[in-house]
Each structure stands twice: as structure tokens, then as C-alpha cells.
N, C-alpha and C positions, 0 to 999 in steps of 0.2 A: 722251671723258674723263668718269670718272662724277660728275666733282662737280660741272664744268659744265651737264650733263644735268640735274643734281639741281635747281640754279638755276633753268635752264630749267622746270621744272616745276612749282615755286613761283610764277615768273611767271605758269605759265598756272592752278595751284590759288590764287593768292593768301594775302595774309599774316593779312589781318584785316578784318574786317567787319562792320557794325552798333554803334550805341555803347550807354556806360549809360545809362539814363534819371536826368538829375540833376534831383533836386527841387529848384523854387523857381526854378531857369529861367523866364526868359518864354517860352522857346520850349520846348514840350516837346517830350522825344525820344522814338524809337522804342525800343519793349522792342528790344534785339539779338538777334538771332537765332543760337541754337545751331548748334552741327558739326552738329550732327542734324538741324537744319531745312531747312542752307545745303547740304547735299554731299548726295548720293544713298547707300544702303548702309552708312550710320554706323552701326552694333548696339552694340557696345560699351558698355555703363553708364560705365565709365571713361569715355571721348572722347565721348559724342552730345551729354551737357549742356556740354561746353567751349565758352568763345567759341570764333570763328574762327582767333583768332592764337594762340590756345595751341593748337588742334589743330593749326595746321597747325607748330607750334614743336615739340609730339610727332612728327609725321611727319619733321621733322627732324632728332630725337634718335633715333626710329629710326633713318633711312639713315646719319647720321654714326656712331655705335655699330657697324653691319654693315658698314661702308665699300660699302653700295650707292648704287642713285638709284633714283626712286621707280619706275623701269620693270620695276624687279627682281620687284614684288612687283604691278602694277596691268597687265602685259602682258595682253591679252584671248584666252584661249583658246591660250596658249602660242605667241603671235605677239609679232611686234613691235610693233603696233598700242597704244598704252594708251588701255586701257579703266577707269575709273576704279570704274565699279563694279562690275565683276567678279571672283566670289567665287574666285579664284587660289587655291592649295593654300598658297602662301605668306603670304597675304594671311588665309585662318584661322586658319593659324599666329599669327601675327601678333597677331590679335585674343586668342587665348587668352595668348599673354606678355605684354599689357598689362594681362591682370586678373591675372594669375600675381604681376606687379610689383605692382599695386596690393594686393593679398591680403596679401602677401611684409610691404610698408611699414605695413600698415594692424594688420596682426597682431601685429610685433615690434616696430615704431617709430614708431607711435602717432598712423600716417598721416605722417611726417615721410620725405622722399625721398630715404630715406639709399639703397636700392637702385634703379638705373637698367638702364637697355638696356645703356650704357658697362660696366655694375659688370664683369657676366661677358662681354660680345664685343669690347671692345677691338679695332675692326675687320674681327671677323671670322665669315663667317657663323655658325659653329659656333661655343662658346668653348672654348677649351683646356683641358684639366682636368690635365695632369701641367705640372709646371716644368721648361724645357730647363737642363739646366745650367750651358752658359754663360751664361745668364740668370740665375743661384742667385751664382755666384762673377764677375760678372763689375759692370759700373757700378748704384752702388744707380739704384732708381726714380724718377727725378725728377719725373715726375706731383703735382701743387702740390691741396691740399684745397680745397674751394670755402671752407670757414668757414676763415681765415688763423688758424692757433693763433697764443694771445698770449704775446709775450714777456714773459717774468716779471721780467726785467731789462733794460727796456730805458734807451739811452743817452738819449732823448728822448720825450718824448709826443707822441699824437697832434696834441695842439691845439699844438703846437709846431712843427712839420712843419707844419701847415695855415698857422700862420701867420707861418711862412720862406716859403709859397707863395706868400702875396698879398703881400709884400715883396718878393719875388722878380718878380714882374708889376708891381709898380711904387707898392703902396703902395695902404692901405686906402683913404686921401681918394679918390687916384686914380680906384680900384674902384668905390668911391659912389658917383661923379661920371657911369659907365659908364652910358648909361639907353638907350642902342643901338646897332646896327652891321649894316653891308651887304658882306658878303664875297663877292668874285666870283674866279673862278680856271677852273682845266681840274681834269677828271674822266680818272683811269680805272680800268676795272675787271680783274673777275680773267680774261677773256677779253676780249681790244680788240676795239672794236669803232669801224671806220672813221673817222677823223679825233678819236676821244676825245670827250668830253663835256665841255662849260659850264656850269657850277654858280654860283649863288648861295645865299649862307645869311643870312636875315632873323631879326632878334633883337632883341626889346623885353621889356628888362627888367619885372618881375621871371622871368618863365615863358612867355615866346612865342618859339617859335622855328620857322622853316621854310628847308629843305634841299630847293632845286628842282634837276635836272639835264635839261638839252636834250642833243640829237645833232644838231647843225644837218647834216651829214653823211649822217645815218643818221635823217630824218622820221619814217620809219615807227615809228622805234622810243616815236614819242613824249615826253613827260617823264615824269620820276619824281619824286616828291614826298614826301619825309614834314615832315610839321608837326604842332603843339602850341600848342593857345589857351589857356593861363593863368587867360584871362574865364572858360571857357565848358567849361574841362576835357574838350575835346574834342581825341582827335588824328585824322589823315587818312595815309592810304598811298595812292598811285597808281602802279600797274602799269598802262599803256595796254594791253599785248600781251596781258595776264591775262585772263582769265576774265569776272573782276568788275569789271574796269577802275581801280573805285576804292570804296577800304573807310574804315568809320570804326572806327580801333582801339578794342578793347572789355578787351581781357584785362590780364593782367600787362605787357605790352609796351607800355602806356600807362603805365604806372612808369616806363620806359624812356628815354620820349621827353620825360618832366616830367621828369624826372633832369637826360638830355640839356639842356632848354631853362633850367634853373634850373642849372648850371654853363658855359654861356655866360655868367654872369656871377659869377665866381668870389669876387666880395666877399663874396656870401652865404653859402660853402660849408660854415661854423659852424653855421649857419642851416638849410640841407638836407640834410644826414647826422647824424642821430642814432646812439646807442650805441656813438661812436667806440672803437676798439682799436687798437695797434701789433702789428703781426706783426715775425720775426727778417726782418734785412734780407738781400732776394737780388741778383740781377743780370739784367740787360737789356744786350742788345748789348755786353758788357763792364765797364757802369758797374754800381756799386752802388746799388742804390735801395731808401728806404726806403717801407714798406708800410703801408698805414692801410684798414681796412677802420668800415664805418658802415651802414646804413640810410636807404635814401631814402624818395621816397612808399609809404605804405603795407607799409610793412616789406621794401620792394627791396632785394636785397645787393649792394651795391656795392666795389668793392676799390680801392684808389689807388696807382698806383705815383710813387715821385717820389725827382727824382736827388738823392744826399746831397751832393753840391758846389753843383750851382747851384738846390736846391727846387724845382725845376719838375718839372707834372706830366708825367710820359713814356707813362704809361699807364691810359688806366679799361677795368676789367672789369665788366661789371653781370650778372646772372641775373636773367631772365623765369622763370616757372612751369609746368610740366607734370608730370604726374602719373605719367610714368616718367621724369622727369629735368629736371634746371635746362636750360636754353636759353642760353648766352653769348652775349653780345655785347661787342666787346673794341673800344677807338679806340685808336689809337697815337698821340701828338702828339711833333714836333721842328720844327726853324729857326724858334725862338724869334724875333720881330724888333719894335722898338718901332714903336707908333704912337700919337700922338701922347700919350706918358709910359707906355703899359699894353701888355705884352707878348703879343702874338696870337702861336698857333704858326700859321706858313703851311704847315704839311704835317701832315696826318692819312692815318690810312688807319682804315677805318671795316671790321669786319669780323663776317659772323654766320654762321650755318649755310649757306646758301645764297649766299654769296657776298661778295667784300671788295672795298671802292672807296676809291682812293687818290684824295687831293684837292692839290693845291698852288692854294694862295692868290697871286692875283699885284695886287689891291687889297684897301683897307679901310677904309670911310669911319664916324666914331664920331658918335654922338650928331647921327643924321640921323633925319627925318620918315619913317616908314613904316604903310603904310594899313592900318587893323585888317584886310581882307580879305585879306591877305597869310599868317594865321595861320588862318582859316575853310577852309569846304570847296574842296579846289582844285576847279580848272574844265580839262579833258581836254584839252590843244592847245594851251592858252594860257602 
């Protein structure tokens, strides 16, 4: 299956690697290192100067865009074998439609990514150039714009909807009062793998959060780890099976994870999305939900979906950055359940290019003691 495949290949190119140098740190960091420093046969002006996670978030938006995996285009010598840097007929190809895109964006729209991989292949290697007709007379396009047009009438506002949400969880004092939590539950992913995965998620208000997964089952596989230190504006990814074993996120996808860790605690949510908008309300699994899109760190776009009966949130979409296309990443939350006064969803599913993991919560303990190391750089095994 090539989306599997696709995953698999990510594990073993990884997500991200090396971080910023933040000034005025006591501990200084290492300049990060480039696509172009980190991988072998990077050319491309477009991708060499990318961090790591946005290049490999473009390798993403490539193979999603073509509906391949990365074997398609990195086979060595027209084997099965991947070869990573080998110049494939494909693989030139390649490089010339990510300056083609970038030329295309930089010439007409002022370097802004209104043209993607997505725009013209839609799945598919080739893109179509005539319209079938029953595609012309048959159901309009449902394909949703990354920027949510705003409703010019709408029945409610933004900060309205935000704030049925934290009422709806249980109430601002409530919220305040939130200054941590240890969620433990099972894992699985979009291919099982033997006995499912044990997950915890560590969260100290305002912006520290880490997401560890074991396979007590499945050793080899190692754990998986993403995290975000608030102190130290530092995040971490650990892939054991990958390549690099373990990366310090650098790019846009560090938006992502400070996003993520500053809406573990939803009281702030005013607070961390800027340039709030209402989009027209759609639907989710049947229900209507109404739409709030905002600005997170650093100009992250972030989108909200939230049910117009009971305000809770049903769905976050966010975009990372790459230079032929946004990068999704989508969570799903439902089985709202109180503890003690403030409402945790016990089921997410957490989903990006390379792969979706479904989580059920089965404890959650608030406003417990947890060790600043818990948010720092993981340790392989442990």
C-alpha cells in the first residue's frame, strides 16, 4: 500500500532536525542544519536552504499531490532497491517542478503559495487537462480553501464561539485553575502494529507539552516522541527506526507543536490565535459546526471547528510551510468526559502526511507534579 510505504520512508528520511539558535539562552544552540547539509544530492535552490522538516513536509506534498510514495521517484537504477541519491529520470523531473512552482508563485503572487503540487495533479501522476463531463453537470467541488472566506453575515462571532468553548469545558475560573495533566491511554495507528501502542501526554501550562508512545509488544519498534518546551522554545521528534533517530524541530512545524502545547490549555485560546475570523458554518460527521479560523505562533494558520449545540471543539486543522505547498496537519477530538469540573476529549486521532494515530484516553490525572526533563530532549529507549 503506497501510503504505508510512504510513512515507512519518512520514518527512515525523518521529520526534522537541528533547532534555532535562540539568543540570550544560557545554553547556546547549534546553527540547524540545512536539507542541503543533512541529505546527500539536494540541488535545488528551492529545498537545499530548507530546514529539515519543511523539506521533508515538501517531500510530502510532493507524494500526496501524485498519489505516490517516495519509492516512485528514489528507486536506484530502476530497481526496487531506494537509493536516495540517485539522479532517477523522475527525480529530475521533479527538481525542475519545484522551481517551475516556485518561479510560477514568486512571479505572479508575490512569492505567496497560492500554486502547489495539489493545484494541477490532484493524485495524479500526470494532471488532466480536459473536464469529464460528468464531473462538469454532476456534484459541485467540495474541496474547502486553506484561508476560510469570511462570512459577511454571520449569526455569531468569533470571540463568541471561543467563548461558548471554554464554558462549554467547564468554565474560565475552572480553565485558570488548569496548570497540568498526565494522560495515559492505548495508541493506534493507520497500520496495526502488534498489540497497539501506550501513550502518555505530559502538559505544564502555559506551552509544554510531550506526546510519548511505547509498543511494549513490538520493542524494536522503539518509542516515539514529539515534545515542546515553552522555557526554551525548543521542540524534539524521535523516530528510533529513522535514520536520525532523533531530531530537534527547526522549521514551521515548530509552530505546530507550540500551537499544539498552548491549546492543551484551552483557557488561553483568546490569547494564542490572533486575527480571529468566522467562516460560513459546514458539517462534520452530520453535525453542523461552526468555523473560526486565527493565527498562531508566528503567523501559523490555524482553522477551528466547533459543534453549534454543545461548542466543543470537534476539529483543529493547522498548516506548516513549504514552498510548493501548506503541509496539513488535522486532530479530531470527541467522548468529551468531565474531570474533575473541565472537559478532556478521551479520543483524538492525530493525522499528517505520513501517517494518522488514533489515541483513546483511559486516565487523567490534573494539576500534578511533572519533571521539567519530561519536555527537554528525549532519551532513545527510555
Amino acid at each position: 500500500m503506497k501510503f504505508w510505504s510512504r510513512r515507512l520512508v519518512f520514518e527512515v528520511a525523518g521529520m526534522t532536525v537541528a533547532g534555532f539558535a535562540l539568543a540570550g539562552q544560557a545554553m547556546a544552540q547549534e546553527k540547524p542544519k540545512t536539507a542541503g547539509e543533512t541529505f546527500k544530492n539536494v540541488t535545488t535552490s528551492t529545498l537545499k536552504g530548507l530546514t529539515v522538516d519543511e523539506f521533508m513536509g515538501s517531500m510530502g506534498v510532493m507524494a500526496a499531490a501524485l498519489g505516490w510514495d517516495c519509492a516512485d521517484c528514489h528507486n536506484g537504477a530502476g530497481t526496487d532497491k531506494v537509493v536516495w541519491e540517485a539522479d532517477t529520470p523522475r527525480k529530475v523531473m521533479a527538481r525542475k517542478m519545484t522551481e517551475m512552482v516556485a518561479v510560477i508563485n514568486k512571479t505572479n503572487f508575490g512569492g505567496a503559495p497560492l500554486v502547489s503540487c495539489w493545484t494541477c495533479h490532484h493524485g495524479r501522476d500526470f494532471p488532466a487537462t480536459t473536464i469529464a463531463l460528468d464531473t462538469l453537470y454532476g456534484p459541485p467541488n467540495d474541496e474547502r480553501d486553506d484561508i476560510v472566506p469570511k462570512d459577511p453575515q454571520p449569526q455569531v462571532t468569533a470571540e463568541q464561539v471561543l467563548d461558548k468553548y471554554t464554558q462549554a469545558l467547564g468554565g474560565a475560573q475552572k480553565l485558570a485553575g488548569l496548570t497540568s495533566f498526565i494522560a495515559t491511554g492505548t495508541q493506534e495507528g493507520y497500520v496495526d502494529v502488534k498489540g497497539g501502542g501506550q501513550f502518555q501526554i505530559f502538559a505544564k501550562a502555559p506551552d509544554q507539552r510531550t506526546v510519548q508512545i511505547r509498543f511494549p509488544d513490538a520493542p524494536d519498534r522503539g518509542d516515539q516522541t514529539r515534545s515542546y518546551d515553552g522555557h526554551t522554545g525548543i521542540g524534539w521528534v524521535t523516530t528510533p527506526r529513522a535514520l536520525l533517530g532523533e531530531y530537534q524541530v527547526t522549521g514551521s512545524e515548530l509552530d505546530g507543536l507550540k500551537l499544539d502545547a498552548e491549546l492543551s490549555f484551552p483557557g488561553q485560546i483568546k490569547q494564542v490565535l490572533t486575527n480571529l475570523r468566522i467562516g460560513y458554518n459546514e458539517s462534520i460527521d452530520g453535525k453542523e459546526v461552526l468555523v473560526v479560523q486565527g493565527t498562531g505562533p508566528r503567523g501559523l494558520l490555524a482553522t477551528l471547528f466547533f459543534d453549534k449545540q454543545s461548542g466543543l471543539l470537534v476539529r483543529l486543522l493547522r498548516y506548516s510551510r513549504t514552498p510548493i505547498g501548506r503541509v496539513p496537519t488535522q486532530v479530531d477530538y470527541s467522548d468529551y468526559r468531565d474531570v474533575n469540573g473541565i472537559k478532556f476529549p478521551f479520543k483524538y486521532k492525530f493525522s499528517w502526511l505520513d501517517g494518522r494515530d488514533s489515541f483513546t484516553i483511559n486516565d487523567v490525572k490534573t494539576n500534578v507534579p511533572i519533571e521539567e526533563s519530561r519536555f527537554g530532549k528525549p532519551s532513545l529507549g527510555k
